[in-house]
C-alpha positions in Angstrom: -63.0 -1.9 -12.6 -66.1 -1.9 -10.9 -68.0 -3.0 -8.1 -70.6 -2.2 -5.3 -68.3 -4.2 -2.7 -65.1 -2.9 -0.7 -62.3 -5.3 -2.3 -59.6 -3.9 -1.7 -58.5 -6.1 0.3 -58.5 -8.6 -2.4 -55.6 -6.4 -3.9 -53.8 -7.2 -0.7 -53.4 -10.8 -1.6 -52.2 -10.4 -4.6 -48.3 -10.4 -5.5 -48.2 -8.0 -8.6 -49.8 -5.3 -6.5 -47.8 -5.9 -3.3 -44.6 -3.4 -4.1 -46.9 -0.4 -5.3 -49.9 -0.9 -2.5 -47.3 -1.1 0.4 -45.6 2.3 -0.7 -49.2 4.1 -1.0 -50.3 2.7 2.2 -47.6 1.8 4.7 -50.2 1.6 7.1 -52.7 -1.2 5.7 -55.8 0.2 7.6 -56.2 3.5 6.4 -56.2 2.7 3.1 -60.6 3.5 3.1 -59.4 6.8 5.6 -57.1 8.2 2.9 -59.3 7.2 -0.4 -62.6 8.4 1.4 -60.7 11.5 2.2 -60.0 12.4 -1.5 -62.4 10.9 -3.1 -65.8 11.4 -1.7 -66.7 15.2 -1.1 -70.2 16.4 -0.2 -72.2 18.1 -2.3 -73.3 22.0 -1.2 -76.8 20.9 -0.3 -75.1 17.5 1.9 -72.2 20.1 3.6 -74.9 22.4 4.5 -76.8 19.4 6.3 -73.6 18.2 8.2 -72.3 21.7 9.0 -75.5 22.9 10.3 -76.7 19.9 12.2 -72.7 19.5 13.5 -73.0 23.8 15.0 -75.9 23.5 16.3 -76.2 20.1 18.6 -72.2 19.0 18.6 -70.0 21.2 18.4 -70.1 22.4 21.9 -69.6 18.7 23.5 -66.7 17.3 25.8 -67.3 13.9 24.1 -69.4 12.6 20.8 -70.6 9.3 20.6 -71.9 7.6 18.2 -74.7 4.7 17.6 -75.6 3.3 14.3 -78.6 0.8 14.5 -79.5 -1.2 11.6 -81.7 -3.9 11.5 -82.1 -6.5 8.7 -84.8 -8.3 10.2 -88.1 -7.5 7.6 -90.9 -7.4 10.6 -92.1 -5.0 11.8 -89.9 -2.5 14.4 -88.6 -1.8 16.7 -87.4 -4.6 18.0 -86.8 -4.6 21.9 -84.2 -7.2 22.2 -81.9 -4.7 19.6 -82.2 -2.1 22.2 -81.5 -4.2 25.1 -78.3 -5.2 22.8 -77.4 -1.5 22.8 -77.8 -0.7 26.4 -76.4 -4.2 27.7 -73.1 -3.3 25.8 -73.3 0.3 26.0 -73.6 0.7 29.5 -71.5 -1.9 31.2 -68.7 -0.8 29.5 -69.1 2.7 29.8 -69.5 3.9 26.5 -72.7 5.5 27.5 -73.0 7.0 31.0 -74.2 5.1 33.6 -77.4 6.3 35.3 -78.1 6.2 39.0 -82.1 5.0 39.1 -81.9 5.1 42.6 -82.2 9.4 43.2 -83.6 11.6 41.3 -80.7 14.5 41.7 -76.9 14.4 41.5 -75.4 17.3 42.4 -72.9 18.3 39.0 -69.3 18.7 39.9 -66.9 21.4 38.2 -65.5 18.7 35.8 -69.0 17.8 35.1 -68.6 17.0 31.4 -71.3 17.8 28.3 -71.4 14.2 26.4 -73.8 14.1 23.2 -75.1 11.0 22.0 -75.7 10.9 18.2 -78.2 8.1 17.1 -78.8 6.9 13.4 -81.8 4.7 12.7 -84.5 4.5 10.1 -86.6 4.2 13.4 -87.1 7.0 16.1 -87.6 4.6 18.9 -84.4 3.3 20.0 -83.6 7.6 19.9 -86.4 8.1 22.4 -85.6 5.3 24.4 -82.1 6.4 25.2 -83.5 10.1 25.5 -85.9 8.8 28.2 -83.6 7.5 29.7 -81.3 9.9 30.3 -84.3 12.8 31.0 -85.4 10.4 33.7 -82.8 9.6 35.8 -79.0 11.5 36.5 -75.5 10.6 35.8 -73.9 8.7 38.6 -70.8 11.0 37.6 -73.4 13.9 37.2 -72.3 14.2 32.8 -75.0 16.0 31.3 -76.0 14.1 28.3 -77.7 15.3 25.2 -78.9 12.8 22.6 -79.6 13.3 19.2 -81.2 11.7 15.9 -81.1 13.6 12.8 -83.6 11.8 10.8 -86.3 8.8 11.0 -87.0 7.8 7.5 -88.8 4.4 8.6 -87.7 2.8 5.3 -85.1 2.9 2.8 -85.7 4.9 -0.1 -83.2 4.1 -2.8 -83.9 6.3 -5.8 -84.7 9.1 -3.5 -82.6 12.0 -3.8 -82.9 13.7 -0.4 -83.2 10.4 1.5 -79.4 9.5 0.2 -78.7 13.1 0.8 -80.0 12.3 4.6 -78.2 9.0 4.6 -74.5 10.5 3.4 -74.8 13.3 5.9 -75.4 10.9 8.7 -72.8 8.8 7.6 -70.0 12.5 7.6 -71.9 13.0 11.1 -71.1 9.7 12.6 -67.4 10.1 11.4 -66.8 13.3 13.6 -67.8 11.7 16.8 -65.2 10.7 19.1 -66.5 7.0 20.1 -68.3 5.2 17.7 -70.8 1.9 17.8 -71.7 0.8 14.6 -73.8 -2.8 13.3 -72.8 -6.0 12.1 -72.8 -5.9 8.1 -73.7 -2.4 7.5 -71.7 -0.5 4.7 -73.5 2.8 6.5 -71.3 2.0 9.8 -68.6 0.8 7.9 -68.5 4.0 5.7 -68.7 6.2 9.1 -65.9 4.4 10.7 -63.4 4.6 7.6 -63.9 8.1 7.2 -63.5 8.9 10.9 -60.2 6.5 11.3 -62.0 4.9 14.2 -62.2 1.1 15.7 -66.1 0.7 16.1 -67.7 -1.7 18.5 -69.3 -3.6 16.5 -73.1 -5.0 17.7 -73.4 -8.4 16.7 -76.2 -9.5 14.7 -78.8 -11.1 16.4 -80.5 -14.6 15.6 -84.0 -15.7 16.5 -85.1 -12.3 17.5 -82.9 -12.6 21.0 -79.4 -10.5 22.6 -76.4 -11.9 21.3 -73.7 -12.8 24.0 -71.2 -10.9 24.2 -73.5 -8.1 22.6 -70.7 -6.8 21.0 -67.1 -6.4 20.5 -64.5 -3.6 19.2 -62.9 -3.5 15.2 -59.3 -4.8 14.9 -59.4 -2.2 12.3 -60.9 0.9 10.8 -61.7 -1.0 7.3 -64.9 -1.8 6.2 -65.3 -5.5 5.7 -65.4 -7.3 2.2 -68.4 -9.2 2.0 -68.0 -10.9 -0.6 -64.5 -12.7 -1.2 -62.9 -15.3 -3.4 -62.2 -18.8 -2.1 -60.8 -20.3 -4.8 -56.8 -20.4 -5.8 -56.1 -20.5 -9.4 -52.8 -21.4 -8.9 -53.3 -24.5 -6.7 -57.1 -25.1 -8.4 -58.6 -25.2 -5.1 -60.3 -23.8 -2.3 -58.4 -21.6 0.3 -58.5 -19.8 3.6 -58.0 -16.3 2.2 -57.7 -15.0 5.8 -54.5 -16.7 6.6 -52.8 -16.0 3.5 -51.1 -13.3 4.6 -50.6 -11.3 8.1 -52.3 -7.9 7.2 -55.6 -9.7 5.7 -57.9 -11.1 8.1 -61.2 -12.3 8.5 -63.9 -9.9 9.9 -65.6 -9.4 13.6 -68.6 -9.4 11.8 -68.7 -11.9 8.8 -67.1 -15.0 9.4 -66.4 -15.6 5.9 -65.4 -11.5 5.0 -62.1 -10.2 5.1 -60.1 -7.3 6.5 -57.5 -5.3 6.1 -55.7 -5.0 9.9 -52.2 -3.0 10.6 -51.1 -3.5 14.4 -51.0 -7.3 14.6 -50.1 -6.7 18.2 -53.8 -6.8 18.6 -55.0 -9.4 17.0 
């Protein structure tokens, strides 16, 4: 079996596998945390990437977070409302520290803490924005914040060895932080999430070039999303809602239409 999409939740709905798949994975959204895990190792050249960049700008933080910005628009970039997206979520729910434009110096406090920001982009801008940002003005709380961007490739280069290199690295590198935003039908977030176990908030995409509201919302789960789903029942010979079918498979934040494996249904 083969396939360049995440169906495994697909395997969720059906009753032959139902026995086996809830004794391997008691817990239905880790099932990506535990196969990932095993399954997908680095090679020398990618570990050395990860380790090095992780030592040197990291390592040493009171918090990581994480921002993965991908853009399927084809114009040119970058795109100004996808930043404001960023910062209008970002900031007013404090995922990113909040910045006090009105002085220039806050005095830092003992429990001052050392926050670094982790940005993945085939652009550099969206990087040097937040960077700006945080150079220009001070914490309210006085956090000194350090932001990062390992790479700016500008495009994607698919046959290109060290670009995929780049991109897998990135991907290990967003796993390790400790808060994690990620965009709207991206298997790059989706992969960084799964292997970190984390709930992502999730940027919306955007139509007609403008801000979604709400900008963005957090995962129900740490699965990637299924993109491409059956709707058709062989057994009744017609279409069906394969999100309702059963509690532990639901529809994504993301992708109306995609499907997720979920666990605590407390949250839903």
């Amino acid at each position: 079996m083969k396939s360049d999409l995440y169906f495994v939740p697909s395997l969720f709905l059906m009753p032959s596998f139902e026995q086996e798949l809830s004794k391997l994975f008691p817990q239905k959204d880790t099932v990506f945390l535990h196969l990932g895990r095993y399954l997908f190792h680095p090679s020398n050249h990618v570990w050395g990437l990860i380790t090095r960049y992780y030592e040197a700008y990291l390592s040493k933080a009171d918090e990581r977070i994480g921002i993965q910005i991908r853009n399927f628009y084809t114009g040119p970039g970058p795109f100004q409302y996808v930043m404001d997206q960023v910062l209008a979520y970002t900031l007013k729910y404090k995922v990113l520290p909040q910045v006090d434009r009105k002085r220039t110096i806050v005095t830092q406090s003992e429990k001052a803490n050392l926050k670094a920001i982790l940005i993945t982009s085939l652009s550099s801008r969206y990087f040097e924005n937040v960077r700006n940002m945080y150079w220009e003005h001070p914490t309210v709380n006085g956090d000194v914040v350090e932001v990062f961007q390992p790479s700016e490739e500008q495009f994607r280069h698919k046959e290109n060895r060290l670009h995929n290199s780049k991109a897998w690295a990135e991907m290990y590198l967003l796993s390790l932080t400790d808060v994690l935003v990620t965009s709207a039908w991206s298997t790059f977030g989706y992969v960084a999430q799964g292997l970190g176990g984390l709930k992502p908030w999730i940027l919306y995409k955007f139509d007609n070039q403008t801000t979604p509201n709400p900008p963005c919302r957090q995962a129900m789960s740490m699965e990637p999303c299924f993109h491409a789903p059956p709707f058709y029942d062989c057994k009744t010979k017609k279409g069906t809602d394969n999100g309702a079918l059963v509690p532990h498979v639901r529809h994504c934040e993301d992708m109306s239409w995609g499907l997720n494996l979920v666990d605590n249904l407390d949250e839903l």
